[in-house]
C-alpha positions, 0 to 999 in steps of 0.5 A: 299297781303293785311292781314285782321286783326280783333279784338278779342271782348274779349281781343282787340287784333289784329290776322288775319283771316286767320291764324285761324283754323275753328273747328266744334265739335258734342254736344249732340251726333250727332245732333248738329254741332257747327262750331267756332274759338279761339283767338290765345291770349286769348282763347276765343271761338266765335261760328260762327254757329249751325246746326241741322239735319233741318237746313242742309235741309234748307241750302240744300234746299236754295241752290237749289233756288239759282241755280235755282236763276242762272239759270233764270237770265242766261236765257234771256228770263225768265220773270223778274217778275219771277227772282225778285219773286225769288229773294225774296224767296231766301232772305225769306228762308236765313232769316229763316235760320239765324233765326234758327241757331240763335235759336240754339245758343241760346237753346245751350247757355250753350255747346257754352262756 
C-alpha cells in the first residue's frame, strides 16, 4: 500500500494523511460548524471547511443536482443538450458553495486560530 504523506505548510514536516483525526467543533453556539486538522508535530490547525445553516442546504441542494446529473446520463435517451446544461449547473452551485465556505473562513478568521 502506498502512504500518502503531505507537509505541513507551518513547520515542513512530513506526516500522512491518513494517520490524522478530522475534528469539527461548533463556534458561536450552534450555527457554525467548522471541520479541521492538526499537525501532529507542531500543532498547527488547518481548517478544512465552515459551514453554516445555509451552506448545508446548498450542499444538500447541490447534491440533488448531482444524482439528478446520474440519473440522466444513466439514461440513454436523455438529450445530451440536457445533461451538459446540467453539467453546468452543477459546476455553478459547487462554485457558489466554495465561495461561501470561503466567505465563512474569512468572517470567522479570528475563531479559526
Amino acid at each position: 500500500m502506498n502512504r500518502k504523506l503531505v507537509y505541513c505548510d507551518q513547520c515542513g514536516d512530513p506526516f500522512e494523511i491518513s494517520s490524522i483525526e478530522i475534528k469539527t467543533k461548533e463556534v458561536k453556539g450552534v450555527n457554525y460548524l467548522i471541520t479541521y486538522f492538526v499537525c501532529p508535530h507542531c500543532g498547527r490547525k488547518f481548517t478544512i471547511c465552515v459551514e453554516d445553516k445555509k451552506l448545508l442546504s446548498k450542499k444538500r441542494n447541490l447534491r440533488w443536482l448531482i444524482n439528478e446529473l446520474h440519473k440522466m446520463q444513466a439514461d440513454e435517451d436523455c438529450n445530451k443538450l440536457l445533461i451538459e446544461n446540467q453539467m453546468r449547473l452543477v459546476q455553478q452551485k459547487l462554485k457558489e458553495c466554495k465561495e461561501y465556505s470561503n466567505k465563512l473562513k474569512d468572517k470567522l478568521a479570528d475563531e479559526l486560530d
